[in-house]
C-alpha positions in Angstrom: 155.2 -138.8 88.7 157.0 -137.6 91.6 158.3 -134.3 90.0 154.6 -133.5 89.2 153.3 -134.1 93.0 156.1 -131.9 94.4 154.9 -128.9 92.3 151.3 -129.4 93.4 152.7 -129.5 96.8 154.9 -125.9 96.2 151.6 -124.7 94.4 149.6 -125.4 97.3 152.3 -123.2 99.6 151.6 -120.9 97.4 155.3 -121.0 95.8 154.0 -120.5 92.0 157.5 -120.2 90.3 158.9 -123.8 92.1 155.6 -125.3 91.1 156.4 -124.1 87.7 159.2 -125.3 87.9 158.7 -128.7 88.4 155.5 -129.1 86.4 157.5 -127.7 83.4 160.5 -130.7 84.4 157.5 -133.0 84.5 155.7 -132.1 80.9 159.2 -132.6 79.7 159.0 -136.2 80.8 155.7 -137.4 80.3 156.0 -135.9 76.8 159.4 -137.9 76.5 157.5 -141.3 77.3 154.7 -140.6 75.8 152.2 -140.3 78.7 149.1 -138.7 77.5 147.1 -138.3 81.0 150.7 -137.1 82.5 151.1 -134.5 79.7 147.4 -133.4 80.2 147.8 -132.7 83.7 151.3 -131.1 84.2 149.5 -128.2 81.3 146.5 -127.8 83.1 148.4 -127.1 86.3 150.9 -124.8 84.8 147.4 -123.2 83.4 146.5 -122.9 86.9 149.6 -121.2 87.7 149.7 -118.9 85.3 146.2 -117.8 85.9 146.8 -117.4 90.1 149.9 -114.8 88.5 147.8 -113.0 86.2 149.4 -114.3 83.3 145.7 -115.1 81.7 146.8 -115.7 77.6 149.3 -118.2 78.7 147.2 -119.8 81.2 144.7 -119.5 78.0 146.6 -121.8 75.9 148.0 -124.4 78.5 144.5 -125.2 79.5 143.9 -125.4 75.5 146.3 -127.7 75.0 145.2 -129.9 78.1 141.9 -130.0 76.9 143.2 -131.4 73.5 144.8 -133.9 75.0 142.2 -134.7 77.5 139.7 -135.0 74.2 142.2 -137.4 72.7 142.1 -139.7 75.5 138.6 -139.6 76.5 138.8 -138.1 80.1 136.2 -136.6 80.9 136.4 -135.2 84.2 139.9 -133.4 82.7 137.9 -131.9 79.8 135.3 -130.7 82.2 137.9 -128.6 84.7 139.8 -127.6 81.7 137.0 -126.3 80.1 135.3 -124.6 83.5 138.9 -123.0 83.7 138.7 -121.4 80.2 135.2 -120.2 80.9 137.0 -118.5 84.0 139.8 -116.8 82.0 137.4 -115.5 79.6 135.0 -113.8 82.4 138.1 -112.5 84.1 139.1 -111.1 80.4 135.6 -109.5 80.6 134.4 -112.0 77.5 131.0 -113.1 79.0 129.0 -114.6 76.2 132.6 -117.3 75.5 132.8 -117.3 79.3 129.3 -118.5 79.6 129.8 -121.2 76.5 132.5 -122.9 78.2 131.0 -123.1 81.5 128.1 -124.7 80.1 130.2 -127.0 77.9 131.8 -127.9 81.5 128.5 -128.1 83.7 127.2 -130.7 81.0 129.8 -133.0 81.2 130.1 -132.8 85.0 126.3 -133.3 85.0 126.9 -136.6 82.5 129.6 -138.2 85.0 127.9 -137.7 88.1 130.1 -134.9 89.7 128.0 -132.8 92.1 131.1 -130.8 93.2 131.8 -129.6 89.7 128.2 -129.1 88.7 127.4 -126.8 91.3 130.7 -124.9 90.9 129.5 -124.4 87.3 126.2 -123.7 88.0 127.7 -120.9 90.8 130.1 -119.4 88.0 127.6 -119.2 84.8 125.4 -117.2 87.9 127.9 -114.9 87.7 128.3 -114.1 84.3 123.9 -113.4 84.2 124.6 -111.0 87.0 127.5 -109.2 85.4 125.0 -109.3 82.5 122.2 -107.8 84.7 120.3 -110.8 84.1 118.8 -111.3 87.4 116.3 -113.6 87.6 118.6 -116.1 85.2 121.4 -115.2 88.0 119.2 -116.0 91.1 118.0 -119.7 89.1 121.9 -120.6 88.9 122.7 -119.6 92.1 119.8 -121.2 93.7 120.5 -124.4 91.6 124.1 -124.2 92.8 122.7 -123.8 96.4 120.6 -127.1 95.9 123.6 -129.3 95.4 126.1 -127.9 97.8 123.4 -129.2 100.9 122.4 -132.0 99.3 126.3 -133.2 99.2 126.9 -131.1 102.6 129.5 -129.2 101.2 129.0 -125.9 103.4 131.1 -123.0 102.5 129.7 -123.3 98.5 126.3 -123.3 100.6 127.6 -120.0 102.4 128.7 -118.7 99.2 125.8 -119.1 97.2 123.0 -117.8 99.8 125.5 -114.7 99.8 125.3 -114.4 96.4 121.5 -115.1 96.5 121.9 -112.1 98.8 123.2 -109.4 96.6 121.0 -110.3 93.9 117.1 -109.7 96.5 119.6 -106.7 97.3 120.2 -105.7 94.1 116.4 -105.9 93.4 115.6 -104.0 96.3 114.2 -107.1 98.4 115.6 -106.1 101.3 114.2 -108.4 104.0 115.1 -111.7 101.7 118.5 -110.1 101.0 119.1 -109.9 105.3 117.3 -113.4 105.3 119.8 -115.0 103.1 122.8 -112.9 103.9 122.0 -113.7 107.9 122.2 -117.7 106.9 125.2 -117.0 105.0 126.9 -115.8 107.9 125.7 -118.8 110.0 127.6 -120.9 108.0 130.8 -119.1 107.9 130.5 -119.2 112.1 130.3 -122.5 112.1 132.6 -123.5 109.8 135.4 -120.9 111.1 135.3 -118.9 107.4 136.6 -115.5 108.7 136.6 -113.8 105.8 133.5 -115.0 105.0 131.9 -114.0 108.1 133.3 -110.1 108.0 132.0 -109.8 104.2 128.5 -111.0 105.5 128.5 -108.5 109.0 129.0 -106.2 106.7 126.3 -106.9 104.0 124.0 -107.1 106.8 125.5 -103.9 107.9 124.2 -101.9 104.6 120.8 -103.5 104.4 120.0 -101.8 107.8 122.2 -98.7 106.6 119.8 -98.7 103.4 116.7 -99.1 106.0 117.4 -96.5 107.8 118.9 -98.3 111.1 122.0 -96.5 111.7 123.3 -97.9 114.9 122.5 -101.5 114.0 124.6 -100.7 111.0 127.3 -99.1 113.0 127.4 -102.1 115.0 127.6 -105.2 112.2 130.3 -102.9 110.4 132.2 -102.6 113.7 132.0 -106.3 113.6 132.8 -106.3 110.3 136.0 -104.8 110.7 137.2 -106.2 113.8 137.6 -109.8 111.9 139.0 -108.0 108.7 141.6 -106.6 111.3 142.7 -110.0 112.7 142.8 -111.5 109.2 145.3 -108.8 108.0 142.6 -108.0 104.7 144.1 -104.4 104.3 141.7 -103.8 101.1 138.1 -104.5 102.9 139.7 -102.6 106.0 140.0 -99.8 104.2 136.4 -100.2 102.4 134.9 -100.4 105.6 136.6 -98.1 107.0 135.0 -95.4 104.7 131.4 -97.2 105.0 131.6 -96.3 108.9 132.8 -92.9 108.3 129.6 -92.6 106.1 127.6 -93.7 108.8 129.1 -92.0 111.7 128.3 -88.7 109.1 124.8 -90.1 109.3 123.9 -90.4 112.6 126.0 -86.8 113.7 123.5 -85.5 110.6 120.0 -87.1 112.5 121.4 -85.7 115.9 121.9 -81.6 114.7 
């Protein structure tokens, strides 16, 4: 119904408590008529909202009840967001091994309808939860899974994304050539697709590696790059962390020169 697309419209301007709002006047009347797939939708986008505010039990128990409903009536691709969404309030709770049952619950049933989208954003997210775990190699099998779908389907920033994670994890391991490898095709991708933020966190990955090797000045150089972009985009928290990482390496080199 109409109230419903106007508060996916204000939740897309990033106006959560109009969204609210309106989803809330919209649950009211779908639950009044009796539409099931209404009802289901109007909770899992207040569970949306209330996850974007931080608010993660009540966005816990919106999504719960969506998925209910969504069981009820058979639809799957609703069970399968609902459930991808639950898996992300748990990991953000720090609850990985319920974080990682739901995702998988989710990447099945995307798998079983044919969504490649959702698959490989499950596949990206349970790569998450093996890092956080330390589980490498498990990690770098998602994300390289993950990676697989988003070029077969073209979709390029979840490509960027997962050769950047792919990244940290060769990084993590010490692979330092395969870590600038991927990190340097991540950053290709964020060029060409005009992701800035994207392209600033990848100068400055590529920035430590050669910090790490040893190069100083071409790590002076990607970080200046680095923070150029964070500048124009007004990201005050990775200005600041970079920031300090050239002040580290500014130390550096005046260290090498006396």
């Amino acid at each position: 119904n109409q109230l419903g697309n106007i508060g996916i419209i204000y939740q897309t301007k990033g106006d959560l408590d109009k969204a609210l709002d309106y989803h809330q006047q919209s649950l009211k009347i779908e639950r009044e008529i009796g539409r099931k797939e209404g009802q289901a939708s109007d909770l899992g986008n207040i569970g949306l909202i209330y996850m974007t505010k931080g608010e993660l039990d009540k966005a816990l128990d919106y999504h719960q009840q969506s998925l209910k409903i969504e069981r009820e009536i058979g639809r799957k691709e609703g069970q399968a967001s609902d459930l991808g969404n639950i898996g992300l309030i748990y990991m953000t709770k720090g609850e990985l091994d319920k974080a990682l049952d739901y995702h998988q619950q989710s990447l099945e049933i995307f798998k079983e309808i044919g969504r490649k989208e959702g698959a490989a954003n499950q596949l990206g997210n349970i790569g998450i939860i093996y890092q956080t775990k330390g589980e490498l190699d498990k990690a770098l099998d998602y994300y390289q899974q993950a990676l697989t779908i988003n070029r077969e389907i073209g979709r390029k920033e979840g490509a960027a994304n997962q050769l950047g994670n792919i990244g940290i994890i060769y990084q993590t391991k010490g692979d330092l050539d395969k870590a600038l490898d991927y990190y340097q095709q991540a950053l290709t991708i964020n060029r060409e697709i005009g992701i800035k933020e994207g392209e600033a966190n990848q100068l400055g990955n590529i920035g430590i590696i050669y910090q790490t090797k040893g190069d100083l000045d071409k790590a002076l150089d990607y970080h200046q790059q680095s923070i150029k972009i964070f500048e124009e985009i007004g990201a005050k928290l990775e200005i600041e962390r970079t920031k300090q990482n050239i002040s580290v390496i500014e130390k550096q080199i005046d260290s090498r020169k006396s």
